[in-house]
C-alpha positions as a printed Julia matrix, in Angstrom:
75×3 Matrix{Float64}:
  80.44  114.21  105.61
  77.03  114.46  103.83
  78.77  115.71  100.6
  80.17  111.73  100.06
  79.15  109.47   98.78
  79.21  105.77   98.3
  79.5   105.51   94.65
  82.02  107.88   94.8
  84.29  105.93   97.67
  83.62  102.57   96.21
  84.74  103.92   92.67
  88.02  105.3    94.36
  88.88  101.67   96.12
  88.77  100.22   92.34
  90.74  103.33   91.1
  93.11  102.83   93.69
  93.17   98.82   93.89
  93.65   98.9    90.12
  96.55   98.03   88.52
  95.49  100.95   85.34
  97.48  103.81   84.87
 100.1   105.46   86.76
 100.13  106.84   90.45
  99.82  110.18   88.75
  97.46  109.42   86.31
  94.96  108.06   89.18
  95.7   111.19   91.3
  95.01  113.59   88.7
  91.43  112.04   88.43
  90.87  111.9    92.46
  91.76  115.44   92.36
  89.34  116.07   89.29
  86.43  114.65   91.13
  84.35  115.76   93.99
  86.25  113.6    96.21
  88.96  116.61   95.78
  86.64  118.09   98.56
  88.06  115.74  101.2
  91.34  117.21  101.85
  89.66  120.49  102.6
  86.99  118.43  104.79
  90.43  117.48  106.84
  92.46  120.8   106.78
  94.79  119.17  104.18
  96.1   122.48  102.33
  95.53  122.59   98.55
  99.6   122.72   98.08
  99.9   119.66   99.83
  96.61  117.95   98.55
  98.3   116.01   95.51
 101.15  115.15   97.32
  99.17  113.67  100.07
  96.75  111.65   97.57
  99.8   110.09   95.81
 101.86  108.9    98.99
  98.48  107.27   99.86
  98.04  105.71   96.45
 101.77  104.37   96.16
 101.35  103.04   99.85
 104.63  105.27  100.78
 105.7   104.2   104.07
 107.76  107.12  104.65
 105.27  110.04  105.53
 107.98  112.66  106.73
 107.26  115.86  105.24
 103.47  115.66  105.45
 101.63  117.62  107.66
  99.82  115.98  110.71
  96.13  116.43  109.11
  97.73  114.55  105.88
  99.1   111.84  107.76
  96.39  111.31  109.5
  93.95  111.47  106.87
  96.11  108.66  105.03
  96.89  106.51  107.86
């Protein structure tokens, strides 16, 4: 995964780890960066992309509903 990189993950562990704005908010600017490019990377569809991000950022134990390549991506 040449196309990542470290600035980028590191700034999306603070993002993430922060307590600053909503689940939505920081999912909207994940999906606004390149880091968008990762769910394609792991045949997450674009329909399911946001959905996927935000169970991962709200640490939503209940994954039904999400495709295998989601789940796994977030697990």
């Amino acid at each position: 995964m040449s196309w990542l990189h470290a600035e980028e993950i590191f700034a999306l562990i603070d993002l993430v780890d922060s307590g600053r704005g909503s689940c939505e908010e920081k999912a909207s600017k994940v999906l606004d960066s390149p880091l968008s490019k990762m769910f394609t990377q792991f045949r997450v569809h674009a329909s399911e992309a946001k959905e996927c991000l935000l169970a991962a950022i709200s640490r939503r134990e209940d994954l039904s509903g999400l495709s295998k390549d989601c789940t796994e991506l977030i697990t």
